[in-house]
C-alpha positions in Angstrom: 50.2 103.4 68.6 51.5 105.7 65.5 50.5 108.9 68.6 52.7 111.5 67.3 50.8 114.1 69.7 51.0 112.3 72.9 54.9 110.7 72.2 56.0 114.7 71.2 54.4 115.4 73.9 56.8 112.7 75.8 59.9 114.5 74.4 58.4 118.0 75.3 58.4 116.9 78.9 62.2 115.1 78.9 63.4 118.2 77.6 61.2 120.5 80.3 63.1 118.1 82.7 66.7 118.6 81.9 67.0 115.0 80.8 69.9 114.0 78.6 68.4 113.6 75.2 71.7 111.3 74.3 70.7 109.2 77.2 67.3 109.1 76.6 67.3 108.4 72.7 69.6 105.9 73.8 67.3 103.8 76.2 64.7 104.2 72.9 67.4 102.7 70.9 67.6 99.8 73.7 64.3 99.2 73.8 64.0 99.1 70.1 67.0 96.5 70.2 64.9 94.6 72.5 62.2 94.4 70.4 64.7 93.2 67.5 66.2 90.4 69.3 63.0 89.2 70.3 61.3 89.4 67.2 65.0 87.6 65.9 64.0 84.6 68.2 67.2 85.7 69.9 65.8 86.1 73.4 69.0 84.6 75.4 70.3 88.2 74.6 67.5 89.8 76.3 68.4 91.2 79.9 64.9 92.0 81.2 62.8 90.2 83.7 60.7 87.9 83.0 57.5 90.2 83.7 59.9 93.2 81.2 60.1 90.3 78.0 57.0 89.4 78.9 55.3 92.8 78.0 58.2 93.5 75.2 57.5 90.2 73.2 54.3 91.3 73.1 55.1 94.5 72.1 57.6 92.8 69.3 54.5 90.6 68.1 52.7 93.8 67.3 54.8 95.4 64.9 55.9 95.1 61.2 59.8 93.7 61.4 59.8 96.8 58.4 58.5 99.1 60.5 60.5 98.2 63.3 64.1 98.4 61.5 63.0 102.1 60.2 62.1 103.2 64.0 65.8 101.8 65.2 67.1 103.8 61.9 65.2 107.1 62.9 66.8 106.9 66.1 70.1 106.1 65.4 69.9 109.3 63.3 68.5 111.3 65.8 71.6 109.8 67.7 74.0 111.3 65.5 72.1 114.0 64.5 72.1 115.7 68.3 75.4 117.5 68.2 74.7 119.1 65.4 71.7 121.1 66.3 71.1 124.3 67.6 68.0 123.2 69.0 68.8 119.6 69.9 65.3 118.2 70.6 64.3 118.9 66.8 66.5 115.5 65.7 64.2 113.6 68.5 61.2 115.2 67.3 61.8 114.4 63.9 62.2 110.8 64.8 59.3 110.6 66.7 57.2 111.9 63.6 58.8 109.5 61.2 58.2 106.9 63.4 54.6 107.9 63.9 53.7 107.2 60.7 
């Protein structure tokens, strides 16, 4: 919904938590991947239930394959990018902006 607010927002409360930002960029990235295969026609590689590829194909249909590709890149930077940062939630944050846009 291009919400950078409400999804920094999202991040603001993971880290408030204690969550694993590794962990939880990585279930971005596989929901991302999910959208990818689908939009690929490559749903035999989807895990979800029925009800789960139901709601992501959906989801796939609504985005720009271009758009879609840059997210999953964002992410995989923020990915990497984690380690390296004194404030690791800044690499997440910056992803979420980028893919806001």
């Amino acid at each position: 919904a291009k919400d950078s607010a409400g999804a920094l927002g999202i991040a603001a409360s993971v880290t408030e938590q204690g969550i694993d930002l590794s962990v939880f960029i990585a279930d971005i990235l596989e929901y991302l991947r999910t959208l990818l295969l689908i939009q690929a026609g490559a749903t035999e590689l989807v895990t979800e239930s029925q009800s789960e590829l139901s709601e992501r194909a959906a989801r796939a249909k609504s985005l720009d394959r271009e758009r879609l590709l840059a997210m999953i890149n964002h992410f995989m930077t923020a990915s990497r990018d984690l380690r390296y940062f004194t404030l690791p939630v800044l690499p997440l944050e910056v992803a979420i902006v980028k893919s806001c846009m």
